[in-house]
PDB file of N, CA, C and O in Angstrom:
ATOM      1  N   UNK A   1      28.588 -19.991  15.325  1.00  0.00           N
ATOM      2  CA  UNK A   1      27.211 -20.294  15.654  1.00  0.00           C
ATOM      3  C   UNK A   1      27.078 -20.420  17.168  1.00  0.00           C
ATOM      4  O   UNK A   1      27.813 -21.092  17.891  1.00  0.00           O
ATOM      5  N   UNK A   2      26.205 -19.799  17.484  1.00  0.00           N
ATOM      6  CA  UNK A   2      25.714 -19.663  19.426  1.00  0.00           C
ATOM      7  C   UNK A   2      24.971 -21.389  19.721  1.00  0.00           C
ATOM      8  O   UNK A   2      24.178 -22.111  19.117  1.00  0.00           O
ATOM      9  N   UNK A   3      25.304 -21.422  20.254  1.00  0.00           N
ATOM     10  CA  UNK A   3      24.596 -22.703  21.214  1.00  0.00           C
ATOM     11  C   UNK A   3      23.729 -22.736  22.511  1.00  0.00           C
ATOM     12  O   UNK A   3      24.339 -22.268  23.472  1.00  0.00           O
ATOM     13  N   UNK A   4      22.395 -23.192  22.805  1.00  0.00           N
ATOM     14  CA  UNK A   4      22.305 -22.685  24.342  1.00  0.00           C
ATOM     15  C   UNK A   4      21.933 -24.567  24.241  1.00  0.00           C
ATOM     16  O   UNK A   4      21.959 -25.403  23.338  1.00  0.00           O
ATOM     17  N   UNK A   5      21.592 -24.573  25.777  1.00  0.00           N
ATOM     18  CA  UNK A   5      21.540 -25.953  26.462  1.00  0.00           C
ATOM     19  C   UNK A   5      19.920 -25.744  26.640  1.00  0.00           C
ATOM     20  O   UNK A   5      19.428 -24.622  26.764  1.00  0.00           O
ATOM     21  N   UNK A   6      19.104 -27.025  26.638  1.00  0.00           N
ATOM     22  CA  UNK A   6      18.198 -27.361  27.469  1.00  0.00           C
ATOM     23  C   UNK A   6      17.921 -27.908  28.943  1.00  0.00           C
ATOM     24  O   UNK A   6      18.502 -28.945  29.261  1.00  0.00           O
ATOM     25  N   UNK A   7      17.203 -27.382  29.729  1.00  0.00           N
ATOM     26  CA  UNK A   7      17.305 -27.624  31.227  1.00  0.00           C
ATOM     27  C   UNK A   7      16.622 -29.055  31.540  1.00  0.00           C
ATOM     28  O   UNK A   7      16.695 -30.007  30.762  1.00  0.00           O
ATOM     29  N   UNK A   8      16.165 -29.073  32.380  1.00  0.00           N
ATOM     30  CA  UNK A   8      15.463 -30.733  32.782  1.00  0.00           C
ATOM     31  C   UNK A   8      13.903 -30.308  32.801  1.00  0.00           C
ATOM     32  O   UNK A   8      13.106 -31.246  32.842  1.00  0.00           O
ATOM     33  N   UNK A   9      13.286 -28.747  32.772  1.00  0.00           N
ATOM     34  CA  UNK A   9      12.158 -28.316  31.941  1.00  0.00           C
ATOM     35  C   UNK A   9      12.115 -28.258  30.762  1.00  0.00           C
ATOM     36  O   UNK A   9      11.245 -27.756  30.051  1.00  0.00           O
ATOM     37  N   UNK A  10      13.131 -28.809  30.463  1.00  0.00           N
ATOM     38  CA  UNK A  10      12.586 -28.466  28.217  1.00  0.00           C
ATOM     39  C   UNK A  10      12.649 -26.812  27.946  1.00  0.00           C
ATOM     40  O   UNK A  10      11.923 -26.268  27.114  1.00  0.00           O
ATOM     41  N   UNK A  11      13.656 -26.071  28.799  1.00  0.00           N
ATOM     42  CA  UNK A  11      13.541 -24.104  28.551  1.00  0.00           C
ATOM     43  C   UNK A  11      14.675 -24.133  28.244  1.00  0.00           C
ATOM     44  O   UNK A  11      15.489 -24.933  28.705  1.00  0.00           O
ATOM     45  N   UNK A  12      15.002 -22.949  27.112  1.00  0.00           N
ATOM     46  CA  UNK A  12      16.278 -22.327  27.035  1.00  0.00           C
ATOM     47  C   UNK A  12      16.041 -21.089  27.092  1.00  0.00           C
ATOM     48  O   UNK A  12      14.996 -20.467  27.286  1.00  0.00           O
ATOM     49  N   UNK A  13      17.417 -20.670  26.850  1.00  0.00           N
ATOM     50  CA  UNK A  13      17.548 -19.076  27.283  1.00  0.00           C
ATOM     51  C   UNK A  13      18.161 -18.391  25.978  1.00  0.00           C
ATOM     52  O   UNK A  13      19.348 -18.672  25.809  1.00  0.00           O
ATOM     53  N   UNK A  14      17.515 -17.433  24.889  1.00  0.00           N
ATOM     54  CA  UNK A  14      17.904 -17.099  23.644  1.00  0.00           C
ATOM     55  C   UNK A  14      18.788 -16.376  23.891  1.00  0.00           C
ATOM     56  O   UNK A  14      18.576 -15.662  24.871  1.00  0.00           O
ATOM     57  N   UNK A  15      19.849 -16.233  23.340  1.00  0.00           N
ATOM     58  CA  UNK A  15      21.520 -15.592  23.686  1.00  0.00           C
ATOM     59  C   UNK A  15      21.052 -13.478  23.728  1.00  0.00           C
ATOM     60  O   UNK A  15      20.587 -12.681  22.913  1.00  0.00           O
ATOM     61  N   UNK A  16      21.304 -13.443  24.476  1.00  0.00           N
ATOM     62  CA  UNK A  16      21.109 -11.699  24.203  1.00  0.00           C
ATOM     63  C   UNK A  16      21.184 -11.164  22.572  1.00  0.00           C
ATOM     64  O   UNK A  16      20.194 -10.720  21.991  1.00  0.00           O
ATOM     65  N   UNK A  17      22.566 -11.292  21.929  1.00  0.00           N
ATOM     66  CA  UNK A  17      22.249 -10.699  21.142  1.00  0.00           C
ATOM     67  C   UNK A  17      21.430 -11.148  20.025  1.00  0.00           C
ATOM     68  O   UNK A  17      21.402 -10.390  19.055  1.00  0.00           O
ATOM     69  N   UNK A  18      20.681 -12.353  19.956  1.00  0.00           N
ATOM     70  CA  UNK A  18      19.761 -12.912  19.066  1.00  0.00           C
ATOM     71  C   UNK A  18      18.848 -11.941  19.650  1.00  0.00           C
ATOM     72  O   UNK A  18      18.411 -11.089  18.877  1.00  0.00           O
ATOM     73  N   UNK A  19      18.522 -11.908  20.710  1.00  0.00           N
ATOM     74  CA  UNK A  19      17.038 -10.775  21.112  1.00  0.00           C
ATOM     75  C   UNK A  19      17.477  -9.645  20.819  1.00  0.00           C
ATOM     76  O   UNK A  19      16.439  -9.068  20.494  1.00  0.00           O
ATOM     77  N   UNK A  20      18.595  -8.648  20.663  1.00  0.00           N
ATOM     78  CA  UNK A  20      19.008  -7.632  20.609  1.00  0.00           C
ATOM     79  C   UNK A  20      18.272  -7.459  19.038  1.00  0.00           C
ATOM     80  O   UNK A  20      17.305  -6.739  18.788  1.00  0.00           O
ATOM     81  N   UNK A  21      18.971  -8.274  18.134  1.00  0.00           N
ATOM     82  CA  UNK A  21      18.663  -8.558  16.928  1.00  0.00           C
ATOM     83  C   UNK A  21      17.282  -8.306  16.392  1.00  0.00           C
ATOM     84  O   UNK A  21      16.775  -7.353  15.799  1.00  0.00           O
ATOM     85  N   UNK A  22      16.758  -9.697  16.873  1.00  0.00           N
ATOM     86  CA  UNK A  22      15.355  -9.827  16.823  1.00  0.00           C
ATOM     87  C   UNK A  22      14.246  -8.519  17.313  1.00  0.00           C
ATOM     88  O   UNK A  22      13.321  -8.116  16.608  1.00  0.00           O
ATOM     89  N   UNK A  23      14.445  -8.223  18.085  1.00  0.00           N
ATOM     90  CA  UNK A  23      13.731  -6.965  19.442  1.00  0.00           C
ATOM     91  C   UNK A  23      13.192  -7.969  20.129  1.00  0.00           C
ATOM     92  O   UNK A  23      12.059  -7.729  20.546  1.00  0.00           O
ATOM     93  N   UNK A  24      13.593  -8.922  20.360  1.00  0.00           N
ATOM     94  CA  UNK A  24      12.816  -9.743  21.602  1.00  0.00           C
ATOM     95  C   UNK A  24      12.980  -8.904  23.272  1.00  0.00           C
ATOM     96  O   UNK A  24      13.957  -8.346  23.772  1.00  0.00           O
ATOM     97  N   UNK A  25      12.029  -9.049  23.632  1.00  0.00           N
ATOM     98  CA  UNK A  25      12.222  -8.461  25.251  1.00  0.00           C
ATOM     99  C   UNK A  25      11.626  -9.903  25.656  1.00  0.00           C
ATOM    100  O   UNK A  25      11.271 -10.914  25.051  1.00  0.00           O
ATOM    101  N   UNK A  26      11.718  -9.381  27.266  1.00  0.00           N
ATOM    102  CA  UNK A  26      10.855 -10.641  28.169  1.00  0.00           C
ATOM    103  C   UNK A  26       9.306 -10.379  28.206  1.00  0.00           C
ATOM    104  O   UNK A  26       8.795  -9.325  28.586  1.00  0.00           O
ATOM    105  N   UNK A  27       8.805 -11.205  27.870  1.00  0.00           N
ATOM    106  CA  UNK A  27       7.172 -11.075  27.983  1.00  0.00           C
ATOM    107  C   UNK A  27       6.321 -11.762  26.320  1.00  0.00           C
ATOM    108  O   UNK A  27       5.275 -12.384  26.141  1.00  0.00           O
ATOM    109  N   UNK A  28       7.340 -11.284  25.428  1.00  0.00           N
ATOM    110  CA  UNK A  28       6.907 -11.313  23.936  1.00  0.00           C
ATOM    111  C   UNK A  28       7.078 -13.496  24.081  1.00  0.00           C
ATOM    112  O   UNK A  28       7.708 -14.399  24.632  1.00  0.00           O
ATOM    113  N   UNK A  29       6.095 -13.235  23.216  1.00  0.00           N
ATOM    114  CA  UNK A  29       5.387 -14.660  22.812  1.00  0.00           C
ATOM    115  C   UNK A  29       6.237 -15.422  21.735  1.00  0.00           C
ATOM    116  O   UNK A  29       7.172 -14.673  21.452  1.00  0.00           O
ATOM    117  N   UNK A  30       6.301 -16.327  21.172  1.00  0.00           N
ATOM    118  CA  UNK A  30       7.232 -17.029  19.930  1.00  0.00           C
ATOM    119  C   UNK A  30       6.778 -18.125  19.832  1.00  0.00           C
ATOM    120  O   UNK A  30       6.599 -19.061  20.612  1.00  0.00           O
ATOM    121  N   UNK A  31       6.489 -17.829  18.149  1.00  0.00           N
ATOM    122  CA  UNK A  31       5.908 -19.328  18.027  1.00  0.00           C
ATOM    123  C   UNK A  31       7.005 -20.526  17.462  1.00  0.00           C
ATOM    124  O   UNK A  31       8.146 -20.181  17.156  1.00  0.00           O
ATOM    125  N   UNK A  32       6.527 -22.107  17.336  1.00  0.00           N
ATOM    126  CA  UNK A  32       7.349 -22.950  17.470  1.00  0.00           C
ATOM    127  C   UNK A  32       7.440 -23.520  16.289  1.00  0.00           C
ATOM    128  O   UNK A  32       6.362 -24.114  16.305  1.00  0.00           O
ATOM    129  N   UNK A  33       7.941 -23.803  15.216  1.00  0.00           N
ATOM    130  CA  UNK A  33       7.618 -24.519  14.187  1.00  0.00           C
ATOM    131  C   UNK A  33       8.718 -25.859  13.890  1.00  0.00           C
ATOM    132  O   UNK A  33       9.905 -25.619  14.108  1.00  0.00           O
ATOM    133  N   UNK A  34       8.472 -26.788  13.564  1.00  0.00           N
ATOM    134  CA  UNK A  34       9.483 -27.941  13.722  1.00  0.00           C
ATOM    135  C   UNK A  34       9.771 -27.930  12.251  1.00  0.00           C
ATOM    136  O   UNK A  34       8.781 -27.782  11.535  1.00  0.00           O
ATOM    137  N   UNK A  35      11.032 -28.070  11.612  1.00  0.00           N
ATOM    138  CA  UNK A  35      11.111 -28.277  10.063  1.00  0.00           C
ATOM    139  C   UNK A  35      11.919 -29.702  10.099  1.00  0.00           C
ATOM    140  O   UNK A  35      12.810 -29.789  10.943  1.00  0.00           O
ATOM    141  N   UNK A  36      11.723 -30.600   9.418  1.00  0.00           N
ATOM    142  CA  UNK A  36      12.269 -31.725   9.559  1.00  0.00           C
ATOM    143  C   UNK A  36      13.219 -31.486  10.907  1.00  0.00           C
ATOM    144  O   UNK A  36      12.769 -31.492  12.053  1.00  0.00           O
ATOM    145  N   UNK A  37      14.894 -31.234  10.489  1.00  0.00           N
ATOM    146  CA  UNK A  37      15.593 -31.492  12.090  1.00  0.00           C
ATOM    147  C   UNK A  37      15.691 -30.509  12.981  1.00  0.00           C
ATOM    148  O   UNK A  37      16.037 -30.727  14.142  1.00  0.00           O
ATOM    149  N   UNK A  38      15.340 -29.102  12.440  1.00  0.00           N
ATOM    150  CA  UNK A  38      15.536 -27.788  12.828  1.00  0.00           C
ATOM    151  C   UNK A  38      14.017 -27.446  13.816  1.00  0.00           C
ATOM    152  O   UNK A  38      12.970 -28.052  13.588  1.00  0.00           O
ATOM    153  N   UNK A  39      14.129 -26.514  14.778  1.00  0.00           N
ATOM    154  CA  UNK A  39      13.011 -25.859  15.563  1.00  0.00           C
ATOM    155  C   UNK A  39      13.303 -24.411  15.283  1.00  0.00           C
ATOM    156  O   UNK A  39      14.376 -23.807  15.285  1.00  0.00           O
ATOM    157  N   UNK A  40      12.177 -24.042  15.061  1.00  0.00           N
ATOM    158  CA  UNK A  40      12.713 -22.392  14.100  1.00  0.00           C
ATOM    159  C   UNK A  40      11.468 -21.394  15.108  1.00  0.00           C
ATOM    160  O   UNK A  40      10.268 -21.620  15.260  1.00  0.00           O
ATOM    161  N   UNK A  41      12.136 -20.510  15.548  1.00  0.00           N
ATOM    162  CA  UNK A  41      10.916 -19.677  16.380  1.00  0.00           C
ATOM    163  C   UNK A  41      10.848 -18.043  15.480  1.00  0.00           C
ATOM    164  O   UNK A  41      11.572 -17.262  14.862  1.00  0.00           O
ATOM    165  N   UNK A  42       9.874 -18.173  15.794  1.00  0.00           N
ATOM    166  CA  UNK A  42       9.057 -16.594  15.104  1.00  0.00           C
ATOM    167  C   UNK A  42       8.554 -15.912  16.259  1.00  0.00           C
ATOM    168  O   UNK A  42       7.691 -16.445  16.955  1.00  0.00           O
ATOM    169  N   UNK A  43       9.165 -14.417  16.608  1.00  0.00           N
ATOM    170  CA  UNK A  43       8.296 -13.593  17.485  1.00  0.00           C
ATOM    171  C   UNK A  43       6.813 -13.663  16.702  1.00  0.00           C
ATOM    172  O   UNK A  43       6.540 -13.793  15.508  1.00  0.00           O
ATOM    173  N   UNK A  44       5.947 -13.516  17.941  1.00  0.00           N
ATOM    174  CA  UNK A  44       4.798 -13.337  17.260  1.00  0.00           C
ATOM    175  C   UNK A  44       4.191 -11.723  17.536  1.00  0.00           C
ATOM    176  O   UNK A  44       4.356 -10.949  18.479  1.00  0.00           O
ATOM    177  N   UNK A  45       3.654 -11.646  16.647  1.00  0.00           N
ATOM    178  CA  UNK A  45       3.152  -9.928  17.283  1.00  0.00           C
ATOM    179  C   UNK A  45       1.890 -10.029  18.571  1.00  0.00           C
ATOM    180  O   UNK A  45       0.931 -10.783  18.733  1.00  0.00           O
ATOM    181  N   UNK A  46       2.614  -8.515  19.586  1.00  0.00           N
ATOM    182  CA  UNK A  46       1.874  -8.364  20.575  1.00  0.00           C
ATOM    183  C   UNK A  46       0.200  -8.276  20.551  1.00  0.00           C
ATOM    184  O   UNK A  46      -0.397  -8.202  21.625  1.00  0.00           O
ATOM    185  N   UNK A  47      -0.376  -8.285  19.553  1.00  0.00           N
ATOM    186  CA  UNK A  47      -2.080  -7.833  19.810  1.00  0.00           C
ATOM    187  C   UNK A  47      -2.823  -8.929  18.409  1.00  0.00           C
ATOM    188  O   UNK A  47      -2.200  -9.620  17.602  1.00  0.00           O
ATOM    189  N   UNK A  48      -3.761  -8.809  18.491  1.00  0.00           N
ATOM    190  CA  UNK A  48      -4.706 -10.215  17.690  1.00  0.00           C
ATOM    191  C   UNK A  48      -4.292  -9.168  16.803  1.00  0.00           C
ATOM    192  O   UNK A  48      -3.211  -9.450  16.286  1.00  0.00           O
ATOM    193  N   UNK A  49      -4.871  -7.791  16.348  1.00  0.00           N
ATOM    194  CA  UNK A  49      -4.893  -6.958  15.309  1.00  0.00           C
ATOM    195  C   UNK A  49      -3.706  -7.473  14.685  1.00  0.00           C
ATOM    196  O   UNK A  49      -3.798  -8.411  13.893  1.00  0.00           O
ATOM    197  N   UNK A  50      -2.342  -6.828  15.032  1.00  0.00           N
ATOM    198  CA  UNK A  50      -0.850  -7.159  14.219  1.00  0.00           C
ATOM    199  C   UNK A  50      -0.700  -8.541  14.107  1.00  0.00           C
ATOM    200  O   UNK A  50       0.185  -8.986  13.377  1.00  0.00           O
ATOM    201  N   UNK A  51      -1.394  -9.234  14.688  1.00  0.00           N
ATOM    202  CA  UNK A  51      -1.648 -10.784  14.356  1.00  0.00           C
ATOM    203  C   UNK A  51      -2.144 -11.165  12.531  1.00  0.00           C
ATOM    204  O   UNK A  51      -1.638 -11.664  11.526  1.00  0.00           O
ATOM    205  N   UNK A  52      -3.305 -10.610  12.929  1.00  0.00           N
ATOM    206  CA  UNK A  52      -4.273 -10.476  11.587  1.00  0.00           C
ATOM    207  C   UNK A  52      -4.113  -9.773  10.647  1.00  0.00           C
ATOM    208  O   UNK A  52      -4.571 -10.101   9.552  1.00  0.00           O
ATOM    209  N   UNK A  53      -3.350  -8.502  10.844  1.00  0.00           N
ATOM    210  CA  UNK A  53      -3.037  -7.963   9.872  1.00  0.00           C
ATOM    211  C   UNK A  53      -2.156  -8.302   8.426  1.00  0.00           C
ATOM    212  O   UNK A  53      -0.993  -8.699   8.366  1.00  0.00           O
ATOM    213  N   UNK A  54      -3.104  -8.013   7.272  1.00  0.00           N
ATOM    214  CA  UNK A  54      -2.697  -8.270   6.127  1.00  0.00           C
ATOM    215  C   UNK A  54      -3.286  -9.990   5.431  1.00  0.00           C
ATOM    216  O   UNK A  54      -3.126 -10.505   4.324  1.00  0.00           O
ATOM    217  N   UNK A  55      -4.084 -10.532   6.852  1.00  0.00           N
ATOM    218  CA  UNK A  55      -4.828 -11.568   6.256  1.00  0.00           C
ATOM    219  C   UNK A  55      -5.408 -11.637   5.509  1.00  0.00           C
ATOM    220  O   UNK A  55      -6.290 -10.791   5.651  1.00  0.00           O
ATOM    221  N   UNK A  56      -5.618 -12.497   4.116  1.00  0.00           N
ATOM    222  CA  UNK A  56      -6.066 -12.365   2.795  1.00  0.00           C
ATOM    223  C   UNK A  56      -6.047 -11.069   2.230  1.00  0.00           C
ATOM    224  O   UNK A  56      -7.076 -10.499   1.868  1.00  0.00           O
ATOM    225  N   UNK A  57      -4.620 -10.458   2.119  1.00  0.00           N
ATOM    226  CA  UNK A  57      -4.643  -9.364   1.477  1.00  0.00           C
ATOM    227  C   UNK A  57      -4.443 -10.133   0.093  1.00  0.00           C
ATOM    228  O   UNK A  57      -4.614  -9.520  -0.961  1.00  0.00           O
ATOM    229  N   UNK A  58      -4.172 -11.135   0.100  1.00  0.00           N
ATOM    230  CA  UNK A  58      -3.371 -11.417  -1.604  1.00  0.00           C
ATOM    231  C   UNK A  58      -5.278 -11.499  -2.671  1.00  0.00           C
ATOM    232  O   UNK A  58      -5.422 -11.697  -3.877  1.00  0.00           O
ATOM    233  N   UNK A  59      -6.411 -11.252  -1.581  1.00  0.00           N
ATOM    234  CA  UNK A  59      -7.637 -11.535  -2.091  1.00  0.00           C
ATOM    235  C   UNK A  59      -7.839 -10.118  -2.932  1.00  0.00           C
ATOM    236  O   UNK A  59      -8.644  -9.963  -3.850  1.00  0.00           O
ATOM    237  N   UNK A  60      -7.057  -9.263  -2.487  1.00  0.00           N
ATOM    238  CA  UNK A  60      -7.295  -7.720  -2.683  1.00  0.00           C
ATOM    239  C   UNK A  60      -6.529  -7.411  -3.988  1.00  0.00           C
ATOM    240  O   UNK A  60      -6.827  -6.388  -4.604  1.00  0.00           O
ATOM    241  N   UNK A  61      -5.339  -8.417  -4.554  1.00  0.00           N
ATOM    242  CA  UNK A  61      -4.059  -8.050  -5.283  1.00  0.00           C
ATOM    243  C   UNK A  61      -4.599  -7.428  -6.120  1.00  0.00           C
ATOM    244  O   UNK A  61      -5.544  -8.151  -6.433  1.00  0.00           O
ATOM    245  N   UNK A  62      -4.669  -6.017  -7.074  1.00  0.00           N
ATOM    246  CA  UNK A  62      -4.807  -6.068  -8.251  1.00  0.00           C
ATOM    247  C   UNK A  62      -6.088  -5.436  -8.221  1.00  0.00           C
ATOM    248  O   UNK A  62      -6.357  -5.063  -9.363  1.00  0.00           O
ATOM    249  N   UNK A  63      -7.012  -5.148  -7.393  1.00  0.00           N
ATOM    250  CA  UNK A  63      -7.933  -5.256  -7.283  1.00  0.00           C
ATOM    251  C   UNK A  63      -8.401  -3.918  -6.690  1.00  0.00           C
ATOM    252  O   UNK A  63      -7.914  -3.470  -5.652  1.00  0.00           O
ATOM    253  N   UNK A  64      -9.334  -3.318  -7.368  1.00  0.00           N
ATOM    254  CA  UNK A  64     -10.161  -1.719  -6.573  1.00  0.00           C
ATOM    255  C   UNK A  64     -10.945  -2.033  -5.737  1.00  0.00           C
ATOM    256  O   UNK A  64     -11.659  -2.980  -6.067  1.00  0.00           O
ATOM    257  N   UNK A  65     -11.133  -1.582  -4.669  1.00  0.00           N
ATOM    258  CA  UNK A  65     -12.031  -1.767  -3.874  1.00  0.00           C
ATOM    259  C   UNK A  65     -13.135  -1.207  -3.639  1.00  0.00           C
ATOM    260  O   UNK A  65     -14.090  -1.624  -2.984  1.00  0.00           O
ATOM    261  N   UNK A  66     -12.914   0.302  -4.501  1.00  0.00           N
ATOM    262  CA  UNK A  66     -14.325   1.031  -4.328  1.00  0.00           C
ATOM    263  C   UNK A  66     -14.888   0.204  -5.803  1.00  0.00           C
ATOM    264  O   UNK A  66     -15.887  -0.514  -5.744  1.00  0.00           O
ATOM    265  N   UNK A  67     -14.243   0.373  -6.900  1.00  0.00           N
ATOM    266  CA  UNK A  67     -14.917  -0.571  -8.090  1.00  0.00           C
ATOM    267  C   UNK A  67     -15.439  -1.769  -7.740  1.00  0.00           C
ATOM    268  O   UNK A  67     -16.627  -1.760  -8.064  1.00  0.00           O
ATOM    269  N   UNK A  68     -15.078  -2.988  -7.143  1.00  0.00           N
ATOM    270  CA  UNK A  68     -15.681  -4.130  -6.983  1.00  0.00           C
ATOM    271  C   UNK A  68     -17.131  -3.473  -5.825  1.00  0.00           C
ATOM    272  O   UNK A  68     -18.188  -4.104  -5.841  1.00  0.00           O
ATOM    273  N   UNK A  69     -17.027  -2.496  -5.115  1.00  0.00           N
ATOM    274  CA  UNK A  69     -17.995  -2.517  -4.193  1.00  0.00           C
ATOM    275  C   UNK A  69     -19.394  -2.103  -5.217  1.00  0.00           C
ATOM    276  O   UNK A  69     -20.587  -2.403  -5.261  1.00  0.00           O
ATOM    277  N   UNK A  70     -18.588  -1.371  -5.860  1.00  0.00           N
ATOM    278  CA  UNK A  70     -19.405  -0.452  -7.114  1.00  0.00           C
ATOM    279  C   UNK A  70     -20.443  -1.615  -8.057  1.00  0.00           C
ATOM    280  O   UNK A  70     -21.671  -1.687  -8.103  1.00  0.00           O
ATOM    281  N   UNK A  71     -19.316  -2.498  -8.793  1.00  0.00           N
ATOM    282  CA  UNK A  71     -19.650  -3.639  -9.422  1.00  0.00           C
ATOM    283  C   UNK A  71     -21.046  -4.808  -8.532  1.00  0.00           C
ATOM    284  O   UNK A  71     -22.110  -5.351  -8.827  1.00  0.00           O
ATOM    285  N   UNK A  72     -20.544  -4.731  -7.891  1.00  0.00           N
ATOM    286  CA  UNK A  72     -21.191  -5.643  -6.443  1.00  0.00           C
ATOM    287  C   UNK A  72     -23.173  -4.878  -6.656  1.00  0.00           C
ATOM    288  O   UNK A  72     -24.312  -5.277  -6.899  1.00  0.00           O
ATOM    289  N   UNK A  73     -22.409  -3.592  -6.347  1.00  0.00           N
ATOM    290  CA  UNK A  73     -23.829  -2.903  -5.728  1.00  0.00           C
ATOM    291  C   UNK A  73     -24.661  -2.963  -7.329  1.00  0.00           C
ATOM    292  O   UNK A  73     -25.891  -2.987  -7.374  1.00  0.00           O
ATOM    293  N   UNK A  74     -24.235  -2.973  -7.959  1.00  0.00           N
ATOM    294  CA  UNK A  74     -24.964  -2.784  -9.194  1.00  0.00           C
ATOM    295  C   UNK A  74     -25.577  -4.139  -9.450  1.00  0.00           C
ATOM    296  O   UNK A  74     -26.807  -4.195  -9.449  1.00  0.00           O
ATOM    297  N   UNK A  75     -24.875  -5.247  -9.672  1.00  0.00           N
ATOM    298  CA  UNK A  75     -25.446  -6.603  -9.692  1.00  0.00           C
ATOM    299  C   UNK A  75     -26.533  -6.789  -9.123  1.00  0.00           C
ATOM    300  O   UNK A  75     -27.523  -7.272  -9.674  1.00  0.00           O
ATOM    301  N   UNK A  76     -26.447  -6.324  -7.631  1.00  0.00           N
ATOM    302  CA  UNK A  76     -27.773  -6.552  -6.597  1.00  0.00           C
ATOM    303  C   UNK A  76     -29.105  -5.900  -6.964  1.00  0.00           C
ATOM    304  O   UNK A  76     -30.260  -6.322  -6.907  1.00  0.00           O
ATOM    305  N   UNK A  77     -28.470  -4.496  -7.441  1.00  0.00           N
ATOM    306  CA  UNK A  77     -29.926  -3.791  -8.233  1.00  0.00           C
ATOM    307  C   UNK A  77     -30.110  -4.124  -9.336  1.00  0.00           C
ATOM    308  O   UNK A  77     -31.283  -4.016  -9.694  1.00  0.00           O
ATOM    309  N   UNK A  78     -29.331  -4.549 -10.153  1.00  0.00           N
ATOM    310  CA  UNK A  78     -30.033  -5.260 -11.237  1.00  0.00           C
ATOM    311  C   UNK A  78     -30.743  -6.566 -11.037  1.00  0.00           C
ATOM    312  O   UNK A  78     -31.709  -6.864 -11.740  1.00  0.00           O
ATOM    313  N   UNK A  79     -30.230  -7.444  -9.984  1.00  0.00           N
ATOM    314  CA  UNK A  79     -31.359  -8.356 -10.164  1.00  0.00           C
ATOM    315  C   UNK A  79     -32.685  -8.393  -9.421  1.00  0.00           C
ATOM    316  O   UNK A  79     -33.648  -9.160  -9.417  1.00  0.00           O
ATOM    317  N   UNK A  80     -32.281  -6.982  -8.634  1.00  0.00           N
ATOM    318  CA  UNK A  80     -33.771  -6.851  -7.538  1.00  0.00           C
ATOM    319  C   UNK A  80     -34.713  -6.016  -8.120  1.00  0.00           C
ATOM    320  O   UNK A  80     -35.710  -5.581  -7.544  1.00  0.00           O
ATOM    321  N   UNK A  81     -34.300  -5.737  -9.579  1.00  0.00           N
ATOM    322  CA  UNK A  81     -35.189  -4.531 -10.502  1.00  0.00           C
ATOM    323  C   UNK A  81     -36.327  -5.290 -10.894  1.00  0.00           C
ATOM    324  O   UNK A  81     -37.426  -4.772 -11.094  1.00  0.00           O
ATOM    325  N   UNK A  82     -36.041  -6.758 -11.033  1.00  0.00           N
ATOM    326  CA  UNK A  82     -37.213  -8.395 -11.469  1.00  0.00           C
ATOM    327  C   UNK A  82     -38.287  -7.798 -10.801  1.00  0.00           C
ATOM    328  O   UNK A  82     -39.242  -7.284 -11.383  1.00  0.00           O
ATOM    329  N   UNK A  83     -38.098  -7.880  -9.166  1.00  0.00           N
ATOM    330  CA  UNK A  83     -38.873  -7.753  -8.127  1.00  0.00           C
ATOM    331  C   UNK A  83     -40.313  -6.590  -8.180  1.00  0.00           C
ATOM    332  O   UNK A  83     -41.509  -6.746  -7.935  1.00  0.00           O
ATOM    333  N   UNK A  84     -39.544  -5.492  -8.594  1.00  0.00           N
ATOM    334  CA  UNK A  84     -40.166  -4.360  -8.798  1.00  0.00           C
ATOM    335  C   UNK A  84     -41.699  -4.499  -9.686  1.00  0.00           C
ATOM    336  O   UNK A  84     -42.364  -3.492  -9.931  1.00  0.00           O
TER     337      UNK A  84
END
């Protein structure tokens, strides 16, 4: 197991081949998460998009998307047919 030190800023330096590993370069972001005794970092992706991506896909599981739009659109004209 690799070890690095903390400085008298609270920075360390991730061992090369953990970034080799990872694809960490210099510049890329990482987020921090504390688990009880452990600090566990996650690259985060470069752009909001690859950020967001796949957010509430689990809303989609199983699910057609042209059918529900289909389903959807029909509901609306059926209840706006009252109107008529």
């Amino acid at each position: 197991m690799q070890s690095v030190k903390v400085s008298s800023k609270r920075q360390i330096t991730i061992p090369s081949d953990a970034c080799r590993q990872l694809g960490i370069t210099a510049g890329d972001r990482l987020s921090v998460v504390v688990r009880d005794d452990e600090l566990v970092l996650h690259r985060r992706p470069a752009t909001a998009f690859e950020r967001l991506w796949g957010l509430g896909a689990h809303v989609w599981e199983g699910v057609d998307p042209v059918e529900h739009t289909r389903r959807l659109r029909d509901e609306f004209e059926r209840g706006h047919d009252d109107d008529r």
